[in-house]
C-alpha positions in Angstrom: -148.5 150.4 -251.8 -146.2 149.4 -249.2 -148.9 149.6 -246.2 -151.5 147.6 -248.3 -149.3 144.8 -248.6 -148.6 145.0 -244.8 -152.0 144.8 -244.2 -152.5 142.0 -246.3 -149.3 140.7 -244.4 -151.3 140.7 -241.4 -154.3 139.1 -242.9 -153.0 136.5 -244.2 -151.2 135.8 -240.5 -154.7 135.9 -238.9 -155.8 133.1 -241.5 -152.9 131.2 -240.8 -153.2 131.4 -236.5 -153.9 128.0 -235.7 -157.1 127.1 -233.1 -156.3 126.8 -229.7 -157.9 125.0 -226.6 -157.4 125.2 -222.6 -155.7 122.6 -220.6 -155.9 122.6 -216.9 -153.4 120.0 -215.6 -153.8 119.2 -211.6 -150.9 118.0 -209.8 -150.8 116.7 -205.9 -149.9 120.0 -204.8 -150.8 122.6 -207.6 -152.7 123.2 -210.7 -151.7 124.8 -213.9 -153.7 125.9 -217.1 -151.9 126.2 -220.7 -153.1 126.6 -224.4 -152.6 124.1 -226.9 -152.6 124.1 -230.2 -155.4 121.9 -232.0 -154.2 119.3 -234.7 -155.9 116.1 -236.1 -156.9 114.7 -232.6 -160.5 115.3 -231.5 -161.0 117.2 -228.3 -163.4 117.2 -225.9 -166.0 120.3 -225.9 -165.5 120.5 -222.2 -163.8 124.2 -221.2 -160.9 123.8 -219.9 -159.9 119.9 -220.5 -158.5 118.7 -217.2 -155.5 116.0 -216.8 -154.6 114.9 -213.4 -151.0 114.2 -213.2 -150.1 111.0 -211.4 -147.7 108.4 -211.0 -148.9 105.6 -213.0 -146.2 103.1 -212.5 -144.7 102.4 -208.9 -141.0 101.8 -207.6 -140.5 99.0 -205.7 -137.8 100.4 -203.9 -138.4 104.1 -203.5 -135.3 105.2 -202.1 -133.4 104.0 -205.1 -135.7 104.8 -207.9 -137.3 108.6 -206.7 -134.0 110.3 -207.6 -135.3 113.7 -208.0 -136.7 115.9 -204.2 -140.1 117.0 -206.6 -140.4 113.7 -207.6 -140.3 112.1 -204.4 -142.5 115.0 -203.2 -144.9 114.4 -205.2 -144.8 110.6 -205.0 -145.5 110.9 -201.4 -148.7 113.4 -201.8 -150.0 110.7 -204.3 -149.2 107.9 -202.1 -150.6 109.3 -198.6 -153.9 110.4 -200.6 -154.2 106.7 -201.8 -153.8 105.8 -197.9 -156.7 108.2 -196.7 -158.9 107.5 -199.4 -158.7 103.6 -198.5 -157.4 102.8 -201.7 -154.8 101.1 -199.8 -155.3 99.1 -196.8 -153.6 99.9 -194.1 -153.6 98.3 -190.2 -154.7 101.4 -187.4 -150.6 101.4 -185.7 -149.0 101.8 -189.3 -151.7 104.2 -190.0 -150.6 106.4 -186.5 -147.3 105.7 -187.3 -147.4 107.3 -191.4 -149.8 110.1 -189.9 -146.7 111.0 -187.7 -144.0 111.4 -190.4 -146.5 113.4 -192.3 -146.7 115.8 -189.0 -143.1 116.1 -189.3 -142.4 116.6 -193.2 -145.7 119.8 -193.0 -144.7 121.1 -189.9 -140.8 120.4 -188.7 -139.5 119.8 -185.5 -142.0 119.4 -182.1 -142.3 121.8 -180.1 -144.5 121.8 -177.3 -144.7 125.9 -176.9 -145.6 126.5 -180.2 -147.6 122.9 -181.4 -150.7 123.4 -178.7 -153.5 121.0 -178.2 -155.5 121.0 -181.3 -153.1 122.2 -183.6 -153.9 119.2 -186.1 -157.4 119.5 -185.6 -157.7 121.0 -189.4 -155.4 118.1 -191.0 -156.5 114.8 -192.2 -153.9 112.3 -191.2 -155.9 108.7 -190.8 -158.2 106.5 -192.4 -162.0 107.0 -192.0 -162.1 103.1 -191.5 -159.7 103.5 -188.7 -161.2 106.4 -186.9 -164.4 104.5 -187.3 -163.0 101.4 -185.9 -162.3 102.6 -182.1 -164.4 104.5 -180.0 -161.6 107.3 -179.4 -162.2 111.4 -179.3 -159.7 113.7 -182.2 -158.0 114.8 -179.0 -157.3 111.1 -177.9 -156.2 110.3 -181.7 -154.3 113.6 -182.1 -152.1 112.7 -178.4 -151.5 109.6 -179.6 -150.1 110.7 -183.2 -148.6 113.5 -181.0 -146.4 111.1 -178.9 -144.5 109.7 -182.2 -144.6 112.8 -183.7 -141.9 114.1 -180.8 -139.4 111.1 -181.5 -138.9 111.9 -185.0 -137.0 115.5 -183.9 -134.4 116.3 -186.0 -135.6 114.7 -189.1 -136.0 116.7 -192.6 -139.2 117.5 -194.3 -137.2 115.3 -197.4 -135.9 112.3 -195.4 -139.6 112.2 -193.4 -141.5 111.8 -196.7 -139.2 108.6 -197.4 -139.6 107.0 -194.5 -143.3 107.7 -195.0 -142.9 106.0 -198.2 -140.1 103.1 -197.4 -143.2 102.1 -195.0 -146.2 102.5 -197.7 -144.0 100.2 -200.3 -144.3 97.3 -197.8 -148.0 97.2 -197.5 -149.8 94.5 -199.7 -152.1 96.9 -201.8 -148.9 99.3 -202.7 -148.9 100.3 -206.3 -151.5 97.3 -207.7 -154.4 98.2 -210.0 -157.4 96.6 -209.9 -159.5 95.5 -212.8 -162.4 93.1 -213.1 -162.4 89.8 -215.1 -163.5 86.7 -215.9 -162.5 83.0 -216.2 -163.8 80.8 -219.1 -166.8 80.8 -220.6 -167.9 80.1 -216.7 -168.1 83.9 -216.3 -166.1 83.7 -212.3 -165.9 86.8 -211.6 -162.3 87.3 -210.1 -159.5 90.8 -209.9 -156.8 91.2 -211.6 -154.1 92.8 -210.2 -151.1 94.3 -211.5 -148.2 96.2 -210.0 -144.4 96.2 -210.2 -144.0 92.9 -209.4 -146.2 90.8 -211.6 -150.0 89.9 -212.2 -151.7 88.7 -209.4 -155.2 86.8 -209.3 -157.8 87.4 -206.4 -161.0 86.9 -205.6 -164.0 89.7 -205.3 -163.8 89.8 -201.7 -159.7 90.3 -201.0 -157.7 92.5 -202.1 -154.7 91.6 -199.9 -154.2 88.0 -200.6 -153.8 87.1 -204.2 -154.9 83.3 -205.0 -152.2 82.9 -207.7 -149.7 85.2 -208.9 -147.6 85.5 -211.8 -144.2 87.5 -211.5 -143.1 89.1 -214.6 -139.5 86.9 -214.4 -141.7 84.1 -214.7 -143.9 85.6 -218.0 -142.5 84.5 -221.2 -145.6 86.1 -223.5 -148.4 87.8 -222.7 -151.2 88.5 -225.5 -153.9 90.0 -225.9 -156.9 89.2 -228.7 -160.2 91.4 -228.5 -161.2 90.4 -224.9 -159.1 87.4 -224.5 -155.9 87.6 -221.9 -153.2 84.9 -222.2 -150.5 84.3 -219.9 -147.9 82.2 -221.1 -145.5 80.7 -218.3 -141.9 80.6 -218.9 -141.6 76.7 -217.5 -143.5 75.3 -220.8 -144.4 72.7 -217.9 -147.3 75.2 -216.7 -150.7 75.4 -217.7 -151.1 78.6 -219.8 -153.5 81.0 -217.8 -156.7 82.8 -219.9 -159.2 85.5 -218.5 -161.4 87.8 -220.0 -162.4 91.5 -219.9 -165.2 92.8 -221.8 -164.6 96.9 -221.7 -161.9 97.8 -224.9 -160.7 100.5 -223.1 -159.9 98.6 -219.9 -158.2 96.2 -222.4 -155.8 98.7 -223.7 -155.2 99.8 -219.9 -154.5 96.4 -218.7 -152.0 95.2 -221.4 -149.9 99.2 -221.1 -149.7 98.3 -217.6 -148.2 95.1 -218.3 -146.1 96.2 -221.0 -144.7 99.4 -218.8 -144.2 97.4 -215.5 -142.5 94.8 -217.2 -140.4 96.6 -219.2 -139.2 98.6 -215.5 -139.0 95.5 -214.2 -136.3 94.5 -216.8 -134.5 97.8 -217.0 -134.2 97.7 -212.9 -132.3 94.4 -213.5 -129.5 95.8 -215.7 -127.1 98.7 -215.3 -128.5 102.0 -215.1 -128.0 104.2 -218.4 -125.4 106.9 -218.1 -128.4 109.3 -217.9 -129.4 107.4 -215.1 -126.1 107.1 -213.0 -125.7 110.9 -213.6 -128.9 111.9 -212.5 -128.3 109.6 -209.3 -124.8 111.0 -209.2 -126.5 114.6 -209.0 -129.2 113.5 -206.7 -126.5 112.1 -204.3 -124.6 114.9 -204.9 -127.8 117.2 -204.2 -128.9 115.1 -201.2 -125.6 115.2 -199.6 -125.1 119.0 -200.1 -128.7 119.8 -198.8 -127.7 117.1 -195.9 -124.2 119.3 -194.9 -126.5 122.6 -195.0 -129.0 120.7 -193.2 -126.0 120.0 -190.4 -125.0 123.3 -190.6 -128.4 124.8 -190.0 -129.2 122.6 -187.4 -125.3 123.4 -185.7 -126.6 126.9 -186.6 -129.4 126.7 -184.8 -128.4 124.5 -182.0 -125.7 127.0 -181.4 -127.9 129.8 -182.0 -130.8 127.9 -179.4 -127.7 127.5 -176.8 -126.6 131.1 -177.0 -130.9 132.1 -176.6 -130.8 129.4 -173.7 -127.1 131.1 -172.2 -129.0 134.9 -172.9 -132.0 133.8 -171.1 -130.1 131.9 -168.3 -128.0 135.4 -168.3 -131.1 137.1 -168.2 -132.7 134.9 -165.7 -129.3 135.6 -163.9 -129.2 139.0 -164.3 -133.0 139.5 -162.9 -132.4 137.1 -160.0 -129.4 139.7 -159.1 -131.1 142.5 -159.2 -134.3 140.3 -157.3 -131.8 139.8 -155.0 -129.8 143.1 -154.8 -133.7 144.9 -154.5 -134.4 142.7 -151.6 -131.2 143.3 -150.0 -131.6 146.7 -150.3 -135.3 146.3 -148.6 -133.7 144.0 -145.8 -131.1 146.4 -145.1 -133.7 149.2 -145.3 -135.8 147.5 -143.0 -132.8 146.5 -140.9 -132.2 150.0 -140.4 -135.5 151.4 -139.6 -135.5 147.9 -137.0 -133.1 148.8 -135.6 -134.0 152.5 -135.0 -137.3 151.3 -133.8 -135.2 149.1 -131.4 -133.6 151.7 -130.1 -137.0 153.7 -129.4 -138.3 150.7 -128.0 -135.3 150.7 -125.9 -135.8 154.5 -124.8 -139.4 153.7 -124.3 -139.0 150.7 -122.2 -136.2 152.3 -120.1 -138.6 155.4 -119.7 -141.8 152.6 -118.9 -139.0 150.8 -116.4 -138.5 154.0 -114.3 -142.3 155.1 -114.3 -143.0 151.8 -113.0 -140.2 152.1 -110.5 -141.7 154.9 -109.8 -145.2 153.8 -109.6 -144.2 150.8 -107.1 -142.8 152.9 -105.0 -145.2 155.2 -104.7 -147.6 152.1 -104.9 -145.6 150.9 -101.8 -146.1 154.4 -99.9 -149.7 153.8 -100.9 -149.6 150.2 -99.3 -148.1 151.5 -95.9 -150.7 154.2 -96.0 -153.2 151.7 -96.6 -152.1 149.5 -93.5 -151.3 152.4 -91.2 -155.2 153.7 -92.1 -156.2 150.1 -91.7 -154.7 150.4 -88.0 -156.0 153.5 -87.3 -159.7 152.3 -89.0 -159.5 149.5 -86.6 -158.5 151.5 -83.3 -161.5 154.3 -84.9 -163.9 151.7 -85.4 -162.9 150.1 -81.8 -163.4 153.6 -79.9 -166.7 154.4 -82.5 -168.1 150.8 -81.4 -167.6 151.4 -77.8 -169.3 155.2 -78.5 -172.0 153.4 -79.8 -172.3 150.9 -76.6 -172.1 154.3 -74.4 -174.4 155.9 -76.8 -176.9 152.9 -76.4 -176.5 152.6 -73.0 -177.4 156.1 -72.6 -180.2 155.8 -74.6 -181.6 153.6 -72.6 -180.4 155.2 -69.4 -182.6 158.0 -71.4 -185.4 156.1 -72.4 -185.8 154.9 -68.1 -185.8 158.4 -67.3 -188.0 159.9 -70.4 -190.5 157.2 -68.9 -189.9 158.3 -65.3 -190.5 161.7 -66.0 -193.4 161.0 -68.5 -195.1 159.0 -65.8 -194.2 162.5 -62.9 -195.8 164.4 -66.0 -198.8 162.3 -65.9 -198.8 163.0 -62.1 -198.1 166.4 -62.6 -200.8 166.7 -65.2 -203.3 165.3 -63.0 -202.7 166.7 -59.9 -203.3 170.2 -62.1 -206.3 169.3 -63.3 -207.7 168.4 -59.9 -206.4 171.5 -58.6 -207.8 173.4 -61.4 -210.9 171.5 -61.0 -210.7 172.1 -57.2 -210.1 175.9 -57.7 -213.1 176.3 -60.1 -215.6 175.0 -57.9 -213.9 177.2 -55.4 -214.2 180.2 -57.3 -218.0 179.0 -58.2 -218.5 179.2 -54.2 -216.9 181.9 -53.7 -218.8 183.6 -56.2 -221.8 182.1 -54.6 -220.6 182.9 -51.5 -220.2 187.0 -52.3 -223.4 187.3 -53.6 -225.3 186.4 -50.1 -225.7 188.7 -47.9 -223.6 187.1 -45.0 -220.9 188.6 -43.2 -218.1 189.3 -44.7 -215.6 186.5 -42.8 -217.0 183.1 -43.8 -216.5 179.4 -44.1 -216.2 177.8 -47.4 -216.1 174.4 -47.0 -213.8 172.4 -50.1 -214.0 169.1 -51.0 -210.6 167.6 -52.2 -210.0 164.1 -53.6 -206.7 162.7 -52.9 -204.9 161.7 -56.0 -203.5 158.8 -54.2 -206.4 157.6 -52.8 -210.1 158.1 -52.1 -212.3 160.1 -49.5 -212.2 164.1 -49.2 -210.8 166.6 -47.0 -212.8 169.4 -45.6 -211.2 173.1 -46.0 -212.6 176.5 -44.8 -211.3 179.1 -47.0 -211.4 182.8 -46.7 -210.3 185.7 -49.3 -206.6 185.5 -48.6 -206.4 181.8 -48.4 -208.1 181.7 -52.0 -206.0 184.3 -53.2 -202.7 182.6 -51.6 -203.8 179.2 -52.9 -204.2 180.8 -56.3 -200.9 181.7 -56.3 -199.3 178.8 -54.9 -201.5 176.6 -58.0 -200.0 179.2 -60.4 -196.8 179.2 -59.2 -196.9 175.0 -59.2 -198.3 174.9 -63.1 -195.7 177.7 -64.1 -192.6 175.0 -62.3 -194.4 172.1 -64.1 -194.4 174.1 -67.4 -190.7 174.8 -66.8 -189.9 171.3 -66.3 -191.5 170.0 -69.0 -190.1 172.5 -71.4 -186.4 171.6 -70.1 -187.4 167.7 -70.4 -188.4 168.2 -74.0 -185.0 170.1 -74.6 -183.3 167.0 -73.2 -184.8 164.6 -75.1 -184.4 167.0 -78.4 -180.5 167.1 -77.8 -180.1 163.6 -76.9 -182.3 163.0 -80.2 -179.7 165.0 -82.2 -176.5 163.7 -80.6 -177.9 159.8 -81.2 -178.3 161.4 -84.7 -174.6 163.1 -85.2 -173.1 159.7 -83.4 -175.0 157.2 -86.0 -173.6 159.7 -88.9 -170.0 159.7 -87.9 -169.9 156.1 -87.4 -171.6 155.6 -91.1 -168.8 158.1 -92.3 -166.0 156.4 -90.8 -166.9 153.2 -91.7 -167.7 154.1 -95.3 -164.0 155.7 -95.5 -162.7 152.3 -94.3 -164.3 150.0 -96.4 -163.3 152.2 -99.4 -160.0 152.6 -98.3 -159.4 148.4 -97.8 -161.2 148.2 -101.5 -159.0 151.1 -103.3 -155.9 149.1 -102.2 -157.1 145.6 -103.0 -158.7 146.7 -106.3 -162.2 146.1 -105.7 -165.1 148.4 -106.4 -166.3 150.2 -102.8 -169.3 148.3 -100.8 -171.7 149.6 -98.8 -171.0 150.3 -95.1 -171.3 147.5 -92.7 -173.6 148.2 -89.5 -172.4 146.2 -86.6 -174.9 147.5 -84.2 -178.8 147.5 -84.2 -179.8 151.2 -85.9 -181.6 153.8 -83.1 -185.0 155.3 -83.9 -185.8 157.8 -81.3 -189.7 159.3 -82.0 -190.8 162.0 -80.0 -194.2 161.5 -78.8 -197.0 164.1 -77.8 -197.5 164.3 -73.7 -193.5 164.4 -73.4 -193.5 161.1 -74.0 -190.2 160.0 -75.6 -190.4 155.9 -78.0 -187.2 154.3 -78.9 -187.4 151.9 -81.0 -184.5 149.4 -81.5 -184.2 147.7 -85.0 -182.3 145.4 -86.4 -179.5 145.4 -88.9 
């Protein structure tokens, strides 16, 4: 019994389980999804239902009203998204300007090791309008945002959002919503603004300058009937101001927006609540505690920085130390080995100084040599040139007398043949002679031509005169043979001495010439021949040819 009635327990609490539906709520920095419950309100079929949560009434003074960081945080998300997107104008230098605080509250301090070129190259900081406007490269737009970016060092992600925002609250289209109306039955189509300030009324073209404007101190009634507006001035004295809108739902928008704006703008006039003041309180409180940790991390880290700067100087210290200790070492190690290969330099210059001490004084021997040679050269070549005038004179003295003797040879020669001649035909007589039958003693009867002249010369031989004329022409051609024999011997050794004497003299003056050119440096020349050169040709008929040539 008891677990049927628990399990109609839990029946009856799955009946009662109410219907549920998702909500996805998207905030400037997050989003969130939650299940809610579904009472007599319809809701939409759309899975999950998304609500954007967003400021929809603005301070006008930011620093006074945002009390809360998330708030502000937030707020400043909402407002720089309004800024990009062109929903509110702003000129190209306040633009640069906000783009640099937003640098500074994403990424801290500038610092140009770690923030490189291009290191905002995946943000969106300006305007489309305004990079549109001039003709300038992200790099150009990035140095420029860059360059204020570095002036804001030292300035909290917090305190850079508000001055982000204290700028944003001063431009014209901060916190105004737009909506379309109309005047009169005329159907003018105008904007209606409204913001924390008042209504304002502008024309379709401008949004910046309204052309009448209505401040909520000076509002006594607004109402609102179907699509009709009425503004009702506080000075009774002013016209009463009607315009028209013809969407309901805009209707409804337009007069909460009215209602909620005034209503702030009333309650920022009087003395905050004590909800208020304490929040504030706490928010000062909170502020000024964050703004003491804030000034004790940035002591912290300004002390901690200087001690990283004095370790790095220290270590910068330390290595230019031992840089300078390691090349002091090196100097002195190469002092060292300078200075023992001074000291062998020393050694071997000393060494060098003494062989070439020695050198020049055996150079100076060498000199004397030289010029005692070079005397006795000269006096050799003086007594060799005066050979060779004896030797030439003698060679002519020996020419005269080859030709002397070769023209008694020629004689010689001559007379032989005529005696030869002569004793043949005597020989043919005498044979002729022997064969006849006449006495024994007879007369042969010669006929002799003089060498030296002409006519003939009668002789009578008998047997002994042939046989002693025989002998005596014998004895003549065996003296001629023997002279000529010892004349050829002459002229062979004067041949040969000529010879020796041209030798000796082409020896010594070789030895001079290479003797002067040794001890002046120069390379040895060729002999120098001061006399004409002697040819001596032996000739056939004991004839002896010397022929003189020139040098």
């Amino acid at each position: 019994r008891s677990g049927a009635a628990s399990k109609m327990s839990i029946l009856g609490l799955k009946k009662k389980q109410p219907k549920t539906f998702k909500v996805k709520v998207i905030t400037m920095d997050a989003e969130m999804e939650f299940s809610c419950e579904v009472l007599d309100q319809e809701v939409p079929k759309d899975s999950p239902i998304t609500f954007h949560f967003l400021a929809k009434f603005f301070p006008e003074k930011v620093e006074e009203e945002l009390v809360q960081e998330i708030t502000q945080h937030l707020f400043f998300l909402q407002v720089k998204k309004q800024i990009l997107d062109e929903e509110i104008f702003c000129s190209p230098e306040a633009s640069v300007l906000l783009a640099s605080y937003a640098v500074q509250a994403k990424y801290g301090d500038y610092e140009p090791n770690f923030h490189k070129p291009g290191f905002l190259a995946q943000d969106e900081l300006l305007p489309k309008r305004v990079l549109m406007q001039y003709q300038m490269t992200a790099d150009m737009w990035e140095e420029k945002i860059t360059a204020w970016y570095a002036e804001h060092r030292g300035i909290a992600r917090d305190e850079a959002e508000m001055d982000y925002l204290k700028i944003a609250q001063d431009l014209d289209m901060y916190g105004v919503s737009y909506f379309a109306i109309t005047q009169n039955k005329r159907d003018t189509d105008l904007l209606l603004g409204v913001d924390a300030q008042g209504l304002h009324i502008y024309s379709p073209n401008s949004k910046l300058n309204p052309n009448k404007s209505f401040p909520w101190s000076g509002i006594r009634n607004i109402s609102y009937s179907e699509k009709e507006f009425t503004i009702k001035p506080l000075d009774k004295k002013k016209d009463v101001f009607k315009f028209y809108s013809s969407q309901l739902r805009v209707n409804k928008l337009i007069l909460q927006l009215c209602i909620g704006n005034h209503d702030l703008f009333m309650r920022r006039r009087k003395v905050d609540s004590i909800e208020v003041q304490q929040m504030k309180s706490q928010a000062k409180e909170e502020k000024a505690r964050k703004k003491v940790e804030r000034q004790i991390l940035a002591r912290e880290k300004q002390m901690r920085e200087e001690a990283e700067r004095a370790k790095e100087e220290m270590e910068r210290r330390l290595f230019q130390l031992q840089d300078e200790a390691r090349l002091a070492n090196e100097a002195l190690l190469r002092s060292e080995e300078t200075a023992d290969l001074l000291a062998e330099k020393a050694q071997i210059a000393e060494e060098e100084a003494k062989l070439l001490a020695h050198k020049a004084a055996e150079a100076e021997q060498e000199r004397q040599r030289i010029e005692a040679t070079a005397l006795k050269t000269k006096e050799e070549k003086r007594l060799m040139e005066q050979k060779m005038r004896e030797a030439e004179q003698l060679a002519v003295k020996l020419v005269e007398q080859s030709e002397r003797r070769s023209k008694e040879a020629d004689h010689l020669k001559q007379d032989l043949t005529e005696a030869k001649d002569a004793e043949r035909r005597a020989k043919q007589k005498l044979l002729e002679i022997t064969k006849t039958s006449y006495p024994v003693q007879k007369t042969i009867t010669l006929t002799k031509t003089s060498p030296l002249g002409s006519g003939s010369m009668r002789i009578d031989f008998k047997d002994s005169d042939m046989k002693r004329l025989s002998m005596e022409i014998e004895r003549e051609r065996l003296e001629y043979v023997e002279k000529s024999k010892h004349l050829q011997d002459q002229l062979k050794e004067l041949k040969s001495e000529i010879e020796s004497l041209k030798l000796e003299e082409q020896q010594q003056q070789a030895g001079v010439y290479s003797l002067r050119n040794e001890a002046r440096g120069y390379p040895p020349e060729p002999p120098y021949m001061p006399h004409s050169n002697v040819r001596t040709t032996y000739m056939p008929h004991s004839k002896v040819r010397t022929t003189l040539h020139a040098p």
